[in-house]
C-alpha positions, 0 to 999 in steps of 0.5 A, a space after each residue: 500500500 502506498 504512502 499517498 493515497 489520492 482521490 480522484 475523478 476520472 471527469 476531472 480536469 483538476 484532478 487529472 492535473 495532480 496525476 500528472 504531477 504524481 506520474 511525472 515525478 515516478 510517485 507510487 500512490 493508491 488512486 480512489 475513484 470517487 463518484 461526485 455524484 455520491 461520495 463516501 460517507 467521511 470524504 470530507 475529513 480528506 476533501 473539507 470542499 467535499 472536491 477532487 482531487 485530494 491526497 493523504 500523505 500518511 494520515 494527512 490531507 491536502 486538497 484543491 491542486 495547484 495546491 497539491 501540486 506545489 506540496 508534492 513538488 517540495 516534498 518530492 523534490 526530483 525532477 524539480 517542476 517549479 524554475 529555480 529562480 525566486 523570480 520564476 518560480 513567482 512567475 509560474 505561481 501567477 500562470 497558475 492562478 491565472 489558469 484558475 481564476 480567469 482561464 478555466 472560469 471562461 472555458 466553463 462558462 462557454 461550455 456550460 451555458 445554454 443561453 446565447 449571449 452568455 455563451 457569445 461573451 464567454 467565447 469573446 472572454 476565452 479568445 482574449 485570454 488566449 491572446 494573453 497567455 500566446 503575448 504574455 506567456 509563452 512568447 516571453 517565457 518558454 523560447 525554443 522550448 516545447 514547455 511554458 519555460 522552455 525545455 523543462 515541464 513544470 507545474 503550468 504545463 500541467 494545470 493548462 494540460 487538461 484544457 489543451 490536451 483534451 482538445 487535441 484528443 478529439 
């Protein structure tokens, strides 16, 4: 039995991000499905949000991804998925966030919305932030390189992933 147990929704995006992160990093952990629609009774003394993904680490829980994520990547620090620059590791925090709190809210509106208009202004808002993380992101940051910066993935690239390479998929 492994020392981190994660729970986990194979529907969402947010937890498809700290698998990733657990794959990327060769960490060995226990994955417990949990059905959204009908959690486990006690869920939430490991998900006080009652959301996915979470982790126990021995006995002790951590939730919401990006912060996950970050907690992994101290803990087991190899391969390294923030830059090692004060400068860039605040960078990639601000991507993150961004992903969170303007990306990721416009993506599911446009999807989720029945109404026109609604649906019309989320596409217009998605367009935009598209244009800034092209202009702002990766046109400054990643150079040459394949990953948010450069040659090294790191945590952006794994909280944009579920958004882009579901897309690609299709």
């Amino acid at each position: 039995m492994a020392e981190i147990k994660v729970y986990s929704a194979v529907v969402c995006p947010y937890a498809h991000r700290t698998r990733l992160v657990l794959q990327e990093k060769g960490i060995d952990f226990d994955l417990i499905e949990i059905d959204l629609q009908n959690k486990p009774e006690g869920f939430t003394k490991v998900s006080p949000y009652g959301k996915v993904p979470a982790l126990t680490h021995g006995n002790e829980p951590v939730w919401e991804s990006a912060v996950i994520n970050e907690y992994l990547d101290e803990v087991f620090p190899n391969p390294p998925l923030l830059p090692s620059s004060s400068l860039a590791r605040a960078q990639a925090r601000i991507w993150i966030d961004f992903a969170n709190t303007r990306f990721v809210p416009a993506f599911s509106t446009l999807l989720r919305s029945s109404d026109p208009q609604k649906q019309e202004e989320a596409k217009q808002e998605l367009y935009k932030h598209l244009e800034f993380i092209e202009n702002e992101g990766l046109a400054k940051l990643s150079g040459e390189g394949p990953y948010w910066f450069g040659e090294s993935i790191s945590l952006v690239d794994f909280t944009y992933f579920p958004w882009f390479g579901a897309a690609r998929s299709n």
